[in-house]
Every structure is written in structure tokens, then in C-alpha cells.
BAPA-12824 format. One record per residue: residue in one letter; z, x, y of N, C-alpha, C in turn. Coordinates in steps of 0.001 Angstrom, whole numbers, plus 500000, padded with zeros to 6 digits. Layout:
AZXYZXYZXY;...
This chain:
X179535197183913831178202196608913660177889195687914833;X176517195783915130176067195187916365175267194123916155;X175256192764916028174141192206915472173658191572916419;X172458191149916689171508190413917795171974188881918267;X173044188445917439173193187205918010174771187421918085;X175588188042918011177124187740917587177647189160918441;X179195189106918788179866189938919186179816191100918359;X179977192586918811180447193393917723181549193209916845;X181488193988915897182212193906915004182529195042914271;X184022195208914087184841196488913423185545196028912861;X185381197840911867185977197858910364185151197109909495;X184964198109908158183992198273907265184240196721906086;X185784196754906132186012195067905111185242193712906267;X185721194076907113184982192565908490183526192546908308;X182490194029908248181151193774908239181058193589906930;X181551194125906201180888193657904505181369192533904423;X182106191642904928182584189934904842181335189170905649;X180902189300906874180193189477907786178884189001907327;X178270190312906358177083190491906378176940189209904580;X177888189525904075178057188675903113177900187329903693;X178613187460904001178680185431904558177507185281905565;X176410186031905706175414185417906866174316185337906080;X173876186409904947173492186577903748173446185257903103;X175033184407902703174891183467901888174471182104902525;X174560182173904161174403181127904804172981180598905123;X171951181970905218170571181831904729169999181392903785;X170665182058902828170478181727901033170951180540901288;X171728180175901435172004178179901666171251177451901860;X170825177600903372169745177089903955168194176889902947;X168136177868902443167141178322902014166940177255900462;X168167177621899819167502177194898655168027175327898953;X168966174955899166169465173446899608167865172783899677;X166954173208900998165974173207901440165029172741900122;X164829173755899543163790173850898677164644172791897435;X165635172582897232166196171259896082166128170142896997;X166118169326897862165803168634898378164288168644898289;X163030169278898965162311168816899076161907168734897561;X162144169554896252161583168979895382161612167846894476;X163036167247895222163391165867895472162955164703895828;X161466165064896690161118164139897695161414164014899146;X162522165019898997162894164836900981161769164953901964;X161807164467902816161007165042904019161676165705904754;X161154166498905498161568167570906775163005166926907280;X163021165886908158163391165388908493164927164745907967;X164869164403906762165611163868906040166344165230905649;X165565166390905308166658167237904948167096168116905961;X166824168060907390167486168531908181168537167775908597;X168441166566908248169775165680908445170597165458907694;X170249166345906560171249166065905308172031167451904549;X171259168284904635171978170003904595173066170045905587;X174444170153905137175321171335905940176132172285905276;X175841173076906036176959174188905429178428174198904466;X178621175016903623180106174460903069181129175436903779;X182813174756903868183114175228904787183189176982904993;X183499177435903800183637178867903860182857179385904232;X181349179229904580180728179686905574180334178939906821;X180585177266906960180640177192908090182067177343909196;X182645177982908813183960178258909526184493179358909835;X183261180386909901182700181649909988182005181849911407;X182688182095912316182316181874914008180507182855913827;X180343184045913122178998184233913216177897183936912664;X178237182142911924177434181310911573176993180261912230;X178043180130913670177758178766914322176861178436914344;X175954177062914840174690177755915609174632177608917349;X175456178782917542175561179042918523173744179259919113;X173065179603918371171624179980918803170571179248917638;X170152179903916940169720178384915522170846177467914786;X169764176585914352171227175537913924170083175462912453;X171280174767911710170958174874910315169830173443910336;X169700172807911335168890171656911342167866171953911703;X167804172727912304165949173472912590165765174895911358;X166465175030911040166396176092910212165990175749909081;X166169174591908640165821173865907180164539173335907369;X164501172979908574162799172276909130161415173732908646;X162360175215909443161700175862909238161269176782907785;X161870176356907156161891176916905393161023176035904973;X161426174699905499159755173474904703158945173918905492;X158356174374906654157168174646906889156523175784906275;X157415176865905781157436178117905259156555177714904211;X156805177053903354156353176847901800155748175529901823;X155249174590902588154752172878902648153885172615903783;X154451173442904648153863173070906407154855171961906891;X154193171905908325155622170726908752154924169584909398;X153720169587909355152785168687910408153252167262909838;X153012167354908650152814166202907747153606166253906574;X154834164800906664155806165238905470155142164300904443;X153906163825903983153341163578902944152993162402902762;X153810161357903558153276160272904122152267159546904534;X151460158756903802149917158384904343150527157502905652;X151796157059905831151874156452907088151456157592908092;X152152158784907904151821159609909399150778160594909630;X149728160156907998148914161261908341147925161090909041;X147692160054910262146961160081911250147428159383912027;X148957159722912569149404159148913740148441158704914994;X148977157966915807148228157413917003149592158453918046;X148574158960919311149197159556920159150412159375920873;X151303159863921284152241159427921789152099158019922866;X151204158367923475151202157468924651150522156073924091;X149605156515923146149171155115922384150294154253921818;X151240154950920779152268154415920377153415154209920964;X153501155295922065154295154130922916154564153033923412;X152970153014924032152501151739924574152752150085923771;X152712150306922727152363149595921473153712149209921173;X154924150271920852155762150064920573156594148892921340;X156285149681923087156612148591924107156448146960924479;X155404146929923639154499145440923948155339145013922652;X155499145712921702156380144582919854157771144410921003;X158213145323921569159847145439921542159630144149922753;X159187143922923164158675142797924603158954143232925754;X158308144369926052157793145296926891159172146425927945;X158307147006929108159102147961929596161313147750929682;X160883145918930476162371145999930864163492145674929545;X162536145355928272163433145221927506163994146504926737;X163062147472926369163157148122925884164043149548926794;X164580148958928119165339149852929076166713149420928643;X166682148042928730167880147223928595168834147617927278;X167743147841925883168488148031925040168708149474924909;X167878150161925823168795151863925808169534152237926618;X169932151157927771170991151417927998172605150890927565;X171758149886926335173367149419925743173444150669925126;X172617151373924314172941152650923565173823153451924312;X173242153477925236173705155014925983175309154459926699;X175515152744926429176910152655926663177452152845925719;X176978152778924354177660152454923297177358154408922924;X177007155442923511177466156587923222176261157411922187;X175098156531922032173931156774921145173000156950921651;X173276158510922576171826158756923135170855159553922320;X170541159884921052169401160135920377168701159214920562;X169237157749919779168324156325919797168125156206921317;X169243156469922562168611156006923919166797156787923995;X167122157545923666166136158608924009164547158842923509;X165105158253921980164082157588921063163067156481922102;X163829155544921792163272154525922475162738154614924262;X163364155308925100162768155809926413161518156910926473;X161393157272925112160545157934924969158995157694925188;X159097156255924550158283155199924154157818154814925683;X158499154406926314158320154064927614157867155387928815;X158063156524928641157672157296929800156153157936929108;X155969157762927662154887158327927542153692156944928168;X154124155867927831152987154831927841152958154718929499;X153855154334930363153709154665931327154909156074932247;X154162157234932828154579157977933196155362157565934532;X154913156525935163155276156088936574156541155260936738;X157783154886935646158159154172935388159563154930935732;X160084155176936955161337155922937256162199155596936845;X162732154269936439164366153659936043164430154339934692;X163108154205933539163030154782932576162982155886932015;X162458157270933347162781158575932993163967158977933985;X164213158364934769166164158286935071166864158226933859;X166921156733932784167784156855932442167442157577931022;X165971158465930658166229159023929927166411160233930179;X166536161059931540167053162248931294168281162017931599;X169310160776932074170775160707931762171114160918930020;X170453160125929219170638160331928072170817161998927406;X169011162367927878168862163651926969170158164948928041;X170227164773929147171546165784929460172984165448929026;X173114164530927961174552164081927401174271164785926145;X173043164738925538172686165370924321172613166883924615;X172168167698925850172527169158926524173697169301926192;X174407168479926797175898168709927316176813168929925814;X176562168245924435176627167923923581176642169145922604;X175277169757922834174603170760922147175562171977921636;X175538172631920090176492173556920514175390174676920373;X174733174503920231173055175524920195172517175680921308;X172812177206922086172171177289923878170908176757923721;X169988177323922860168335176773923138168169175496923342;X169023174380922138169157172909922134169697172485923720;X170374173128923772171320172544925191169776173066926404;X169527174234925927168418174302927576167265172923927150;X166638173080925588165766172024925789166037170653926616;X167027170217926335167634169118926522167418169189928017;X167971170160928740168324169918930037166756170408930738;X166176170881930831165183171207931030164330170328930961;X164216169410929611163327167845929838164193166708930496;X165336166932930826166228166230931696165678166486933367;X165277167412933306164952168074934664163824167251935391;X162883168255934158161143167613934180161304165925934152;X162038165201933548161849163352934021162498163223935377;X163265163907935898163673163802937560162574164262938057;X162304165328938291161972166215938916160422166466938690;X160010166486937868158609166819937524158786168499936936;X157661169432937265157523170416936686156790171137937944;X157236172757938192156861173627939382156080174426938960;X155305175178939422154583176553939154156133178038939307;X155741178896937837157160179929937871156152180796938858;X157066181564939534156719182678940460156033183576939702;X154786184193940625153863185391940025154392186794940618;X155018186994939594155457188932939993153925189731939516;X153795191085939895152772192199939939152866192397938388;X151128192188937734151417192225936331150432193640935809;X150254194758936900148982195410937051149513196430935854;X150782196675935442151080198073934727150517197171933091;X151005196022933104150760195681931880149308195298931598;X148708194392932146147493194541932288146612195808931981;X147291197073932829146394198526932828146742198904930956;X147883198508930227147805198827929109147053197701927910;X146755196777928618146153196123927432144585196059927043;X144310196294925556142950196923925604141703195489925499;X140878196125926285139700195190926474139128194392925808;X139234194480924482138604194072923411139657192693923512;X141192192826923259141949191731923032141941190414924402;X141408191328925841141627190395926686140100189623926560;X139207190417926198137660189694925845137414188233924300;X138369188970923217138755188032922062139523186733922288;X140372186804923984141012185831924346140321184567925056;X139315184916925328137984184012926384137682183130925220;X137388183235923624137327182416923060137996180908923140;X139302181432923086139722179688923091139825178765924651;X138482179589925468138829178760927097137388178275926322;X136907178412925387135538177591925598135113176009925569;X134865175080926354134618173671926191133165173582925138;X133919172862923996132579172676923369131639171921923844;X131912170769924817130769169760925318130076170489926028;X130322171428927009129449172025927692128647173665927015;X129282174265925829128870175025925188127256174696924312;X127688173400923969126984172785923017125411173089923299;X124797173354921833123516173420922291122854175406922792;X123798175886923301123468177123924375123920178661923321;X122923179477923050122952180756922344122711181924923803;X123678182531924250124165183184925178124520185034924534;X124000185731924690124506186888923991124728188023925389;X125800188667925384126241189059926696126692190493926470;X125618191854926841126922192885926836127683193295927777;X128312194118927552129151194824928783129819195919928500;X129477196723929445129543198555929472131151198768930258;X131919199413929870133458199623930251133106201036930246;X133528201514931973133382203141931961134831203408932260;X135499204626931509136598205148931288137550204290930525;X137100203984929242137810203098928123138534203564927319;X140145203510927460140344204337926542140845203802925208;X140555202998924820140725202340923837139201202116922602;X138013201874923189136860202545922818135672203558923411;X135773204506922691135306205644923443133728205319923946;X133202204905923061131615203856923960132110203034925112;X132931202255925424132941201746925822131890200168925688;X131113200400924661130419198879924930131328197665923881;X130952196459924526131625195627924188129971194005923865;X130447192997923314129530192214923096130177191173922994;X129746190204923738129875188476923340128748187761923348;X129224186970921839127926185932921509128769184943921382;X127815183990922627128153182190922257127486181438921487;X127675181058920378126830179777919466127705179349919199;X127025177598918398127382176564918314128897176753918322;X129114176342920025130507176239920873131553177415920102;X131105178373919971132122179754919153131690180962920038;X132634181522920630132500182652921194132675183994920388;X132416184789920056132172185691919061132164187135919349;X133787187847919379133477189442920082133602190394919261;X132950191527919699132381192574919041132582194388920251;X132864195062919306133252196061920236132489197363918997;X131699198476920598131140199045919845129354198488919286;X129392197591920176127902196941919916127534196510921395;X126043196546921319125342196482922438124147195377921784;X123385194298922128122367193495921825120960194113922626;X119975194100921924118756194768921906118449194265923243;X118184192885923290117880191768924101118853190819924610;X119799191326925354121162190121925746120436189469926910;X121192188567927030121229187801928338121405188154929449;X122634188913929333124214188922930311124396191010930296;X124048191367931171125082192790931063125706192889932294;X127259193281931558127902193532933026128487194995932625;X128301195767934376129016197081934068129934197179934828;X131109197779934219131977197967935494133242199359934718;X134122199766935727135194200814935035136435199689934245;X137488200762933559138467199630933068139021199354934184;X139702200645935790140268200013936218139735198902937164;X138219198900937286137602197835938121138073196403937279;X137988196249935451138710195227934863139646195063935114;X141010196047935297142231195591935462142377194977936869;X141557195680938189141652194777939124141405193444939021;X140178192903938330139631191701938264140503190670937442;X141022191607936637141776190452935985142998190048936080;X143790191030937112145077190883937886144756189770939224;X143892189912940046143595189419940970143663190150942263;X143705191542941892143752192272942727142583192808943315;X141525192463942591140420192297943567139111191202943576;X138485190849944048137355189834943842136133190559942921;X135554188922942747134238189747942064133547189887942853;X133323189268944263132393189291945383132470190745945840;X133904190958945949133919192505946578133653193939945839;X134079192982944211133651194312943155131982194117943377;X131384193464943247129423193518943094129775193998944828;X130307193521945349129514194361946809129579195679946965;X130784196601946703131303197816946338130092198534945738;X129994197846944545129154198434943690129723198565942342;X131253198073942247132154198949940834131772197605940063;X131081196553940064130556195761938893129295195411939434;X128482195195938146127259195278937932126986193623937278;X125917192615937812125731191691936538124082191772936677;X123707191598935776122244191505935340121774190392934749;X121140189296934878120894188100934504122083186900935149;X122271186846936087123196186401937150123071184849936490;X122257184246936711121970182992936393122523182241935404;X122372183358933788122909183191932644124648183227932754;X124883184367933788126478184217933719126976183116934234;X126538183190935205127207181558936070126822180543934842;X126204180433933930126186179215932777127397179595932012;X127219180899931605128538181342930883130144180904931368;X130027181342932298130820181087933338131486179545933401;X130517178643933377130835177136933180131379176505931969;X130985177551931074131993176830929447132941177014929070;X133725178066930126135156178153930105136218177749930543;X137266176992930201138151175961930240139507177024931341;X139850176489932260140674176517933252142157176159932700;X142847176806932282144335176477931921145711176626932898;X146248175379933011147220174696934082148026175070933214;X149142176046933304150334176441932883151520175766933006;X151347174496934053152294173905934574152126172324933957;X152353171901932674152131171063932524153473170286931717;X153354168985931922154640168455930704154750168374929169;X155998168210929084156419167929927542156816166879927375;X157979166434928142158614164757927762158327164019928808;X156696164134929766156252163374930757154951163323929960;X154314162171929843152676162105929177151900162893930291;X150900163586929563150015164680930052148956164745929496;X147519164516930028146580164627929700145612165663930817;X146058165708931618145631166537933148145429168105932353;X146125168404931905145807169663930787144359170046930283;X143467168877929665142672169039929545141751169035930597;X140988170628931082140304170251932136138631169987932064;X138268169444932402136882169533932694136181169857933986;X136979170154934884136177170312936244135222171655936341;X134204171257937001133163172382937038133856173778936954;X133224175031937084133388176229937685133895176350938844;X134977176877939693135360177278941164134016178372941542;X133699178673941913132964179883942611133596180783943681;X134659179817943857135373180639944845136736182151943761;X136763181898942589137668182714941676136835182988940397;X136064183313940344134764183291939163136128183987938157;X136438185214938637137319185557936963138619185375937484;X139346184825938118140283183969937731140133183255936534;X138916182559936806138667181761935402137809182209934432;X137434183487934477136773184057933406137999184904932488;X138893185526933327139852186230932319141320185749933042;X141637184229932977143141184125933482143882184276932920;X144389186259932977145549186456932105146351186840933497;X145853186902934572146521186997936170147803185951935951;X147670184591935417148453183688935238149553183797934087;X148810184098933243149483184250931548150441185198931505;X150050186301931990150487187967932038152373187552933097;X151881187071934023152875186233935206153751185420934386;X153796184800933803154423184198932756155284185215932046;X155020186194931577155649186897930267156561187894931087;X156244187759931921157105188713932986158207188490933925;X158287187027934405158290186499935742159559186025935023;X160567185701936091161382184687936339161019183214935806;X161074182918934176161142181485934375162429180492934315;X161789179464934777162879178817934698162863177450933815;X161977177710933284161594176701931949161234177085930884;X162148176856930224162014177893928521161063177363927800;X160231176119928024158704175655927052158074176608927808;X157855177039929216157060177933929603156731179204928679;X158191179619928504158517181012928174157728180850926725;X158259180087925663157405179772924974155613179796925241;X155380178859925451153999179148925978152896180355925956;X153733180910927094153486182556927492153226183146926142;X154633183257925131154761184385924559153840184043922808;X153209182966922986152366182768921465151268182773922090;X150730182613923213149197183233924058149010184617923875;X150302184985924594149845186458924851150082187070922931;X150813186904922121150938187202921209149688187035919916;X149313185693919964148302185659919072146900185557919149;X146782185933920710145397186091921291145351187656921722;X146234188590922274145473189477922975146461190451921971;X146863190546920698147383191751919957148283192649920490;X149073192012921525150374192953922073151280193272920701;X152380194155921070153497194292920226154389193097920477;X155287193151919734156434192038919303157438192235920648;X157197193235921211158570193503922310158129192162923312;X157559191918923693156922191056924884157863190035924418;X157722189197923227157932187939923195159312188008923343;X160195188964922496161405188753922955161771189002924244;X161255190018925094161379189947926315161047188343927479;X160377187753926953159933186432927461161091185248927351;X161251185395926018162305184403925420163797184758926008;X164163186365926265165353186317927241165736185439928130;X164386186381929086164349185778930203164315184750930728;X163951184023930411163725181941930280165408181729929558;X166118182273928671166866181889928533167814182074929429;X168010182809930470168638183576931463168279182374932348;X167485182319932753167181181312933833167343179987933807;X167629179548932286167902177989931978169297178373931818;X170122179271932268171393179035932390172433179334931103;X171513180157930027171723180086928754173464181306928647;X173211182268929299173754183561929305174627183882930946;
């Protein structure tokens, strides 16, 4: 027997022991989980308080060599409760990280104290709490080097620590990002995948680039003609913008639109790879826009996404507001040139890989193969394998 996380395994008594004991180690997880929280536990509390008994934790294809029973219990309460909120009117409207950092810093009596006492931790061998508390400090101020020094010394003792590869890359990876900052992953050729993904899902994906402040107010109805579609045999397609909701439709054309654009699929797949311009597609002739004016408005309510952003560095740069480029009109009308690059590419930061693979997954209706292919690969590159 071959299983996805564990060595093979032979002879028919070893897998029926095997499959038994991984069987009961779920069922553990599972129900422990659910008697605790109807206990009162929070998330939290019962991921710190479930462990295994030994006869199945002493079962090498239970380690968590890859999940650990402490995120695993987190994930059974979200299953049946959610996990945002463990029920607490204290946390049900937390203040932002960087707010409460800030805050935290000024009670504890500010930056150098609150360094001082994580690094008695981290002498005294308690780098969760170091880490806790430095936390506090790099979100409120990002500029504060002694403090994301000595918290990615901390969080790479907690890597080093880890017996869970994913735990150990997180760790080291936001160990990285407080040295180092965060890079752009390399863009490999994303044209084969692109050429298979159908129009409708990369058009349903423009929804969530929309800025409501600049949407606001504006009823925009847009068609667009796809010649050689093979995914709808009309080829027409429709977007309607109201109150800040983008709204697609395939198989419909508006009596009276705003916006028509014509073009082939593979003139789309160029455009949206970056393999060709829109200047050069309208000059060509292989795209068409009609009400020019209206698009360039269209054009402006769509949000620009920086792939390269932090996790355990405060980040607000994410949110963009800067005008339209004119110089990449669908760069930023369909940036899956970027996204697509992601799911493919060499990363070397497994939040990336993440990232990538719940975009491309719950926006543009790929199959399930992608994500695990994503999640390899990032694990490969954080050194996992």
C-alpha cells in the first residue's frame, strides 16, 4: 500500500494495522474535538489540549510528520463552528494587528522594553512567548530591525523545533521575510494553461478586482463576442457592473451595452498571458472596443493585485488604489499573467503557493490537480523534500 503521506507498506496484517490505526487517529481527533468544544473549549484551548494515546501515537504513520493533531483539531472546529470567532465577545471585533500591537507596546512601556523581555524568553528557551510578544512590535512598527532580528531568531528555533515540514517551512520562511523582506517568484510561460482555461471563469474572476469606492454609483453593462470558443459555442459573454458587483453571464448579449469588445480566444489567451498588447491587438485588428471611453472607466474599478506581499511584516501596501496604468490596460484587466505564474513557477515561499492555489481554485473553476501541484512545489523549494 502506497499512501500520500507515508512510506510504502507490505504485507496484508501491516496495512490492515496501518489503515486501522490512521482510521482511529482521525476518529480521535475528531470526536476529542467535538467533547471538548461541547465543553466550552475554544479552538485554541483544544488544540492545546488533545493528544494522541500512545498506541496510536507511536505509530510512525501518525507522526505529524505533515499535519499535526494541533491544527487538525483547529480544523474539525471550523468544520462544524467556524474558526474566526471562538465565541468570545472579547474577540468578536478585534482591533488590527498593527493597532493592537501598537497598544500593547505603549501598556508593556514601549518598543525597548518589550525587546528586552523577549529576549529573556528566548534565553530562557520560550520562543512561542518570544515571538508572541515581537509580534506586537514588528506589526506596530515595521521599521524596527533589532525586533524582527530577534524575532526571526526566535521563530527559526521554533522551524528548527518543528516535527511538521509545513510548520518548520512556515516558521522559516517568516524567519526569512523579517530579515530579508519578500521577492517577486519567477514568471515561467503560462500560455498552455491559460489556452485551457475557459473564458467565462477568467471573466467571473474580474469580480473580486473591483474597488467599491470607485465603482460606486456607475451601471456599466459590457458585451463581448469570443470567436473560436470552445467552451461556448456563441461565444457571447456579458458583464454588468452595479452597485460595486460585477455580474457575469455567458450566452447573453445586452440590447443596449455600453462596452463591446470582439476578439478570438486565442487573441484572449495572448492578452491575458502577456504575450501580446492591447495596443497591438486593436492595431492588428484581432480586438475590437466600441464605446472606448466607457472601458477606460471600466477599466479604472479594477483593483491591481501585488502578489508579493507580507505575513509576519505589517502590510497595508496590498490594498491598492492607484489609478489605471495605460501602459498594461489588461495586465490589469485580466492579471492571471501573474496568478497563472504562481501555480506553476518555482516558489520559494509556501504562503505564496498558498495564495496562488485558493485564487486560481475558487475563482476560475480549475480541477483539484493544480492545487496539489502548487503546494508540492513550494514545498520543494522551502526545502521541505
Amino acid at each position: 500500500m502506497i499512501g500520500s503521506h507515508h512510506w510504502p507498506t507490505w504485507g496484508s496484517d501491516n496495512i490492515a494495522e496501518q489503515l486501522e490505526k490512521t482510521r482511529d487517529m482521525y476518529k480521535f481527533v475528531h470526536d476529542q474535538t467535538l467533547r471538548l468544544a461541547n465543553q466550552g473549549y475554544t479552538p485554541n484551548e483544544i488544540s492545546a489540549t488533545i493528544s494522541l494515546p500512545d498506541s496510536l501515537d507511536k505509530a510512525w504513520y501518525n507522526r505529524g510528520y505533515y499535519g499535526t493533531v494541533s491544527h487538525n483539531a483547529r480544523a474539525t472546529y471550523d468544520f462544524y463552528f467556524g474558526a474566526w470567532w471562538d465565541g468570545n465577545p472579547a474577540n468578536l471585533n478585534p482591533l488590527t494587528p498593527a493597532e493592537e500591537g501598537a497598544r500593547y507596546v505603549a501598556a508593556m512601556g514601549g518598543e525597548d522594553k518589550v525587546i528586552a523581555i523577549a529576549q529573556k524568553a528566548i534565553e530562557q528557551g520560550d520562543y512561542r512567548w518570544a515571538v508572541t510578544l515581537l509580534n506586537n512590535v514588528t506589526f506596530s512598527n515595521p521599521k524596527n530591525m533589532t525586533a524582527r532580528y530577534l524575532e526571526a531568531d526566535a521563530m527559526e528555533q521554533l522551524g528548527y523545533q518543528a516535527e511538521s515540514g509545513p510548520w518548520r517551512n512556515y516558521y522559516l520562511i517568516g524567519a526569512k521575510e523579517l530579515r530579508h523582506g519578500y521577492t517577486p517568484a519567477p514568471s515561467p510561460d503560462t500560455t498552455a494553461i491559460a489556452s485551457n482555461m475557459p473564458v467565462y471563469s477568467v471573466l467571473e474572476s474580474l469580480a473580486v478586482r473591483i474597488k467599491p469606492d470607485v465603482a460606486d454609483g456607475m451601471h456599466t453593462l459590457i458585451n463581448i463576442q469570443v470567436a473560436n470558443d470552445d467552451d461556448v459555442a456563441s461565444g457571447q459573454y456579458a458583464l454588468e457592473l452595479s452597485n460595486s458587483v460585477l455580474k457575469t453571464y455567458k450566452d447573453k448579449q445586452f440590447k443596449q451595452a455600453d462596452v463591446t469588445l470582439s476578439l478570438s480566444k486565442q487573441t484572449f489567451v495572448n492578452l491575458i498571458t502577456g504575450n501580446t498588447t492591447l495596443a497591438d491587438a486593436m492595431k492588428n485588428g484581432s480586438f475590437t472596443v466600441k464605446g472606448q471611453d466607457n472601458f477606460k472607466a471600466f477599466l479604472g474599478t479594477l483593483d491591481r493585485f501585488d502578489p508579493a506581499f507580507g505575513i509576519v511584516t505589517h502590510n497595508l501596501s496590498g490594498i491598492t488604489t492607484s489609478p489605471h496604468d495605460q501602459a498594461a490596460p489588461f495586465a490589469l484587466l485580466f492579471s492571471f499573467s501573474t496568478t497563472l505564474n504562481r501555480l506553476t513557477g518555482l516558489l520559494g515561499e509556501y504562503r505564496l503557493s498558498l495564495m496562488c492555489t485558493y485564487q486560481i481554485m475558487a475563482l476560475s473553476g480549475i480541477s483539484a490537480r493544480p492545487r496539489l501541484q502548487c503546494s508540492l512545489v513550494a514545498t520543494h523549494a522551502a526545502g521541505f523534500y
